[in-house]
Residue, then its C-alpha position, 0 to 999 in steps of 0.5 A: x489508525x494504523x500504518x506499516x511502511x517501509x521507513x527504513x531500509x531498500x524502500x525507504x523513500x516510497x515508505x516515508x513518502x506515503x507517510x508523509x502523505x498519510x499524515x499531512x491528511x490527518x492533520x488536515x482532518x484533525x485541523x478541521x474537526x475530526x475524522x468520521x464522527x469529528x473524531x481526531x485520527x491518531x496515527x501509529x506507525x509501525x516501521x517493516x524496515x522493508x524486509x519480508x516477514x517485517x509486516x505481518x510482525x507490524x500488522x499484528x503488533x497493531x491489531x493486538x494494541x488496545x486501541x479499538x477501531x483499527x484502520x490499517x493503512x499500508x503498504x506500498x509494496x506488492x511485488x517481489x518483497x510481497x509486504x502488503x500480500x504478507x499482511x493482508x491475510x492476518x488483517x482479513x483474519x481479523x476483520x481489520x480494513x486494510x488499506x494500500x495507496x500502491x500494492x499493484x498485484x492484483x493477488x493483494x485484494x483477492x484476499x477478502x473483502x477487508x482489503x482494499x487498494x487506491x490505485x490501478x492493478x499491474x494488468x490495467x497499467x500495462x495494457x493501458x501503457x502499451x496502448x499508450x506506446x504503440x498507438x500515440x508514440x507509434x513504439x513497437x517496443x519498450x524497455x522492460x525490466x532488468x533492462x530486457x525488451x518487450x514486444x507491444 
């Protein structure tokens, strides 16, 4: 399986933290046959060192190895850095599924139908924690990005 992550650089920490986590699961799967078809899961990791244009070069080093049955798993990040955006084209090109534990833009899975995401888009997270606010903690408004105020 393959993975690209911010290991280094501005979002080391959320990078190395799915890693983490992306290897404890493998080998917990390993410790206990296998994968799909009991198989043991390799993990390559490529390393974008959180800068644009870093992901689409890891992405395509994956893919152009000579491991056959590739799983692309990554990237934490959809927003202003776009990595997972980035990458997701080339994986969909190349009929390569690409999995994200955290790209909230919605625009990352409307690439195609080999990209997928394991956690809410930004919309959903917004609308349910506004709700959240105004009704349960009775807020009229919050703190919003660089520290601006938003109406709920």
């Amino acid at each position: 399986m393959g993975e690209f992550a911010s290991l280094t650089g501005s979002e080391a920490t959320f990078g190395q933290s799915s890693h983490k986590g992306t290897q404890l699961a493998i080998d917990e799967l390993n410790a206990n046959g296998g994968g799909v078809g009991q198989k043991k899961i390799q993990l390559i990791t490529e390393d974008n060192q959180s800068q644009a244009g870093q992901s689409s070069t890891a992405v395509r080093k994956l893919i152009s190895s000579d491991k056959r049955g590739w799983r692309c798993w990554g990237e934490v990040a959809s927003g202003h850095r776009r990595r997972s955006l980035e990458a997701a084209p080339i994986c969909q090109q190349n009929k390569i599924p690409m999995i994200s534990p955290s790209s909230t833009n919605p625009k990352v899975t409307e690439v195609g139908d080999y990209i997928f995401r394991v956690c809410f888009i930004d919309p959903f997270q917004g609308t349910v924690m506004a709700n959240f606010g105004r009704k349960t903690l009775k807020m009229n408004t919050a703190a919003g990005p660089f520290g601006c105020e938003e109406r709920l």
